[in-house]
N, C-alpha and C positions, 0 to 999 in steps of 0.2 A: 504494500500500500504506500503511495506516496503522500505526502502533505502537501497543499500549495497556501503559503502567508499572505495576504493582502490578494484574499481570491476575487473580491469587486475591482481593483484596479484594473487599468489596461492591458497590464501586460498577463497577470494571475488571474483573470475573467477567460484570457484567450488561451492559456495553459489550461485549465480547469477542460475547458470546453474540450479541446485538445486530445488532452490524456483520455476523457469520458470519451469520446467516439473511437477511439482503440484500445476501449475495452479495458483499460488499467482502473484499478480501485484507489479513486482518490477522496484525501478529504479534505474540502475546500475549508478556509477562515479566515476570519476577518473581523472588527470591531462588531460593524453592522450587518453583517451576513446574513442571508435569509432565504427557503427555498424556492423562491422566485427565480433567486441570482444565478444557480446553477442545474445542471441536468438532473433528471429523476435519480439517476444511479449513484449519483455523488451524495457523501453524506456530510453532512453543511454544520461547525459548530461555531459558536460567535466567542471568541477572545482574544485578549490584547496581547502585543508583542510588548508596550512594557508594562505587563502585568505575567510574566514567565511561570509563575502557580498557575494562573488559568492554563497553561494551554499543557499540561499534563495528560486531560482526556485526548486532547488535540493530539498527540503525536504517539498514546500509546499504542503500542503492535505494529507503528508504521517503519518501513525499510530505507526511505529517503525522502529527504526537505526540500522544498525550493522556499528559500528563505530571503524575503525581500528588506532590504536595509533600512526601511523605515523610512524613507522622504525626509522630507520636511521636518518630520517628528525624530528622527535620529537620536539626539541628541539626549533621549527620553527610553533610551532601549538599553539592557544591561545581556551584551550578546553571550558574554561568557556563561551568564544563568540559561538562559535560555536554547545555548548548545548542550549545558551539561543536562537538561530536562530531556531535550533530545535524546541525547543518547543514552540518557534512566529508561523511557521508551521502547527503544530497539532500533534508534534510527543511525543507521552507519554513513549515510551518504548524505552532503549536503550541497546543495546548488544555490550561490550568493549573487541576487542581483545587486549590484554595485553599482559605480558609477564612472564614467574615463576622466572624472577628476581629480579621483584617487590618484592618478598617472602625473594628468597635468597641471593640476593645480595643488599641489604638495600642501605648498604654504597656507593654503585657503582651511579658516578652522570650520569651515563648514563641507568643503567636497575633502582635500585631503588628508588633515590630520584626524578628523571625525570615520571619515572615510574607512582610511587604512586602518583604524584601530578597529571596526568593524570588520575585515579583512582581515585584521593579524589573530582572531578572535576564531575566525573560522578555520584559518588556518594551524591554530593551533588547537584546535580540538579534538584530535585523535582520530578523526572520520576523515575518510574519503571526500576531499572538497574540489569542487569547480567553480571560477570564480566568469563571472559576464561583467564585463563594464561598455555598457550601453555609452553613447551621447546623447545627443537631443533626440525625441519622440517627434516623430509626427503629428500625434497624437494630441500636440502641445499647442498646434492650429485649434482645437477645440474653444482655447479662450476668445475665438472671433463667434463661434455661434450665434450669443445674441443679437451681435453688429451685422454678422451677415444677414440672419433672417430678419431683422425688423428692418434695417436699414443701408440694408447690401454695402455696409463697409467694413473696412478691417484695418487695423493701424495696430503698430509694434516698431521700434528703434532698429537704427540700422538695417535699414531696407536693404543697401544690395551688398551685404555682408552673406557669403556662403558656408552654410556648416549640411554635411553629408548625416544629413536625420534621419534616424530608422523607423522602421514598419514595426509596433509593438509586438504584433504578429509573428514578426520573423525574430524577435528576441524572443516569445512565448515556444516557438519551435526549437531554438537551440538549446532554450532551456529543459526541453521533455527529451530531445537529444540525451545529452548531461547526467538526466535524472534517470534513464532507461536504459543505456549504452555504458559498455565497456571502453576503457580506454580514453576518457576525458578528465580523470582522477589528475589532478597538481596543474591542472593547465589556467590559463585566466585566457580568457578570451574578449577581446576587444571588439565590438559590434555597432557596426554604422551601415547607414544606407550606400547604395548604389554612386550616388554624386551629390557634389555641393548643389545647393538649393538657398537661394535669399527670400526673405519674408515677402516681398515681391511678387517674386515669381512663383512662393503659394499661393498667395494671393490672387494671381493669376491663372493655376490651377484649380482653385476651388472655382471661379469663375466660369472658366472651361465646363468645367462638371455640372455644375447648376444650369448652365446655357445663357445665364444673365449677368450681366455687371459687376465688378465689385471694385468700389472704389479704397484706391488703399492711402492709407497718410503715414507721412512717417511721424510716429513719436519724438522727441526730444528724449534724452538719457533722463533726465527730470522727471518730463512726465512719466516713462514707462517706471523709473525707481517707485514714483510714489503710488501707481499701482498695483506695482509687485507686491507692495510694502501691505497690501491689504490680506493678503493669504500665505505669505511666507516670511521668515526672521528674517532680520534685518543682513547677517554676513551671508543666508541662501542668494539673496537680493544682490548682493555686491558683486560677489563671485560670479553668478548667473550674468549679469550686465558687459563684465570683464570677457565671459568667454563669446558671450552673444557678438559685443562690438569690436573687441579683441585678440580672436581665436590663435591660439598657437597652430606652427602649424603641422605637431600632432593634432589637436582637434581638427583640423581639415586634411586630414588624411584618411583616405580611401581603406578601410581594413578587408581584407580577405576571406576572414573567416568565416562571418555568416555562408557563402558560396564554398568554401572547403568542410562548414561541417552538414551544410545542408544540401549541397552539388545543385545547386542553381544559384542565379544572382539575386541580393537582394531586392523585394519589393522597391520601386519606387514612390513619390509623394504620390505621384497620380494615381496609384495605385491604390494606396491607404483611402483619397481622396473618393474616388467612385464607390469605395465600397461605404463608408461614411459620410456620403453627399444626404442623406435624408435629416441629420442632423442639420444640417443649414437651411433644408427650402423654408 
C-alpha cells in the first residue's frame, strides 16, 4: 500500500488518481480530505503533517510514502517525527516532493536552508529515499482564473522572463514511477517542462485555448510582492520574486529527466492549458 500526503493538491490529487486506475492500494491524506476528493477504491483519512500523532493510522501497514514538503506551511513540519512514525508503520520507501531551490537558492531560509533540512531528514532516515525537485507549476496560471473568467485578463511581473514550468501531471507520474519501480533508491531528480515559457506567452496560451482574448498587464515587483504577501510568508514572497525576475541559469535549464524516467517528452503549457481550459471560461 502506498500513502500519498497533500492528496487534494495538484500534484497528490493527480498521483492519487494515478496509482487508483493501476490498480495499486493507496491511501490518500490531507488536512481537508474527503471522499468526494478521490476514487471509490482509495481509502481517504484526514491528518496533518505537523501534527505526526495523527497520521499513525495514516501510514500503518503501508510499504511506501510520497511525502510532500509542506508549501508554504514548511516551516511548521517536524520531518524527522514524522519519518520515524513512518517507519513505526512498515513504511521503507519514501518519495520527497521538494523543490529546485533546495539546489538554487541555498541561501534562501525559505526554498534552501528550510529546504534541504527537509531533504537531509529524508535522507537520513534509514529508508529507501527518492528525492523530485520540481520548478514552477503550471498549474500556478490558476491564480489568473478569476481575471480571466470575469474579465479576460491576466497580469503577473516580468512578462517576458522565461522559466521551463512543468505539467503537475508529469511530476504526479514520476512520482508513482519512484514509488512502484526498482532502481530510483538515492537518486534526486530535477523536473521541468519541455521549454522556457514567459507569463506572456501563457497568457497567450490560455487565450488560444478559450478562442477569446486575454489581455495581459504586466505587474510592477510592488504590486505583485504585495499580492503575494496575501497567501504566503513574507521570505516564500522574496525568494519567489528573485527567481521569477531573476532566474539563475540553472532555473532555466532544460532537465532530462522527466523524458528518461518516463520515455516521452515532457507535457507542454499548452498542454496543461487544454486540459484545464474549463476553469477559465
Amino acid at each position: 500500500m502506498f500513502v500519498v500526503t497533500g492528496a487534494t493538491g495538484n500534484v497528490g490529487r493527480s498521483l492519487v488518481h494515478g496509482l487508483a486506475a493501476a490498480g495499486t492500494e493507496v491511501t490518500a491524506t490531507s488536512r481537508g480530505i474527503s471522499g468526494a476528493d478521490v476514487p471509490e477504491s482509495v481509502r481517504h483519512i484526514r491528518a496533518d503533517l505537523a501534527d505526526p500523532e495523527s497520521l499513525r493510522p495514516v501510514f500503518d501497514g503501508a510499504d511506501a510514502l510520497f511525502l510532500q514538503s509542506g508549501g508554504p506551511s514548511a516551516h511548521l513540519l517536524s520531518p524527522p517525527d514524522i519519518l520515524d512514525i513512518a517507519k513505526a508503520g512498515g513504511i521503507g520507501r519514501v518519495v520527497l516532493l521538494s523543490s529546485q531551490g533546495v539546489a538554487t537558492r541555498p541561501h534562501s531560509p525559505s526554498h534552501g536552508e528550510l529546504g534541504q533540512s527537509i531533504e537531509d531528514a529524508v535522507q537520513q532516515s534509514g529508508m529507501d529515499w527518492t528525492i523530485l525537485r520540481p520548478g514552477g507549476f503550471d498549474s500556478n496560471a490558476y491564480a489568473w482564473v478569476e481575471s480571466v473568467r470575469t474579465r479576460r485578463t491576466a497580469a503577473a511581473p516580468f512578462a517576458d522572463v522565461g522559466l521551463p514550468t512543468i505539467d503537475p501531471d508529469d511530476i504526479a507520474e514520476v512520482a508513482a514511477a519512484a514509488l512502484g519501480e526498482e532502481g530510483h533508491a538515492g537518486h534526486v531528480y530535477e523536473l521541468t517542462g519541455p521549454a522556457l515559457s514567459t507569463p506572456r506567452q501563457r497568457a497567450e496560451t490560455l487565450a488560444d485555448a478559450l478562442g477569446e482574448d486575454v489581455r495581459f498587464t504586466e505587474q510592477t515587483r510592488e504590486e505583485a510582492r504585495a499580492q503575494m504577501l496575501g497567501f504566503m510568508p513574507e521570505p516564500v514572497v522574496e525568494t519567489t520574486l528573485a527567481i521569477l525576475g531573476e532566474p539563475t541559469p540553472a532555473e532555466q535549464r532544460i532537465s532530462p529527466h522527466v523524458e528518461r524516467l518516463l520515455g516521452r517528452a515532457p507535457r507542454t503549457f499548452a498542454d496543461w492549458a487544454q486540459r484545464h481550459i474549463a476553469a477559465f471560461r
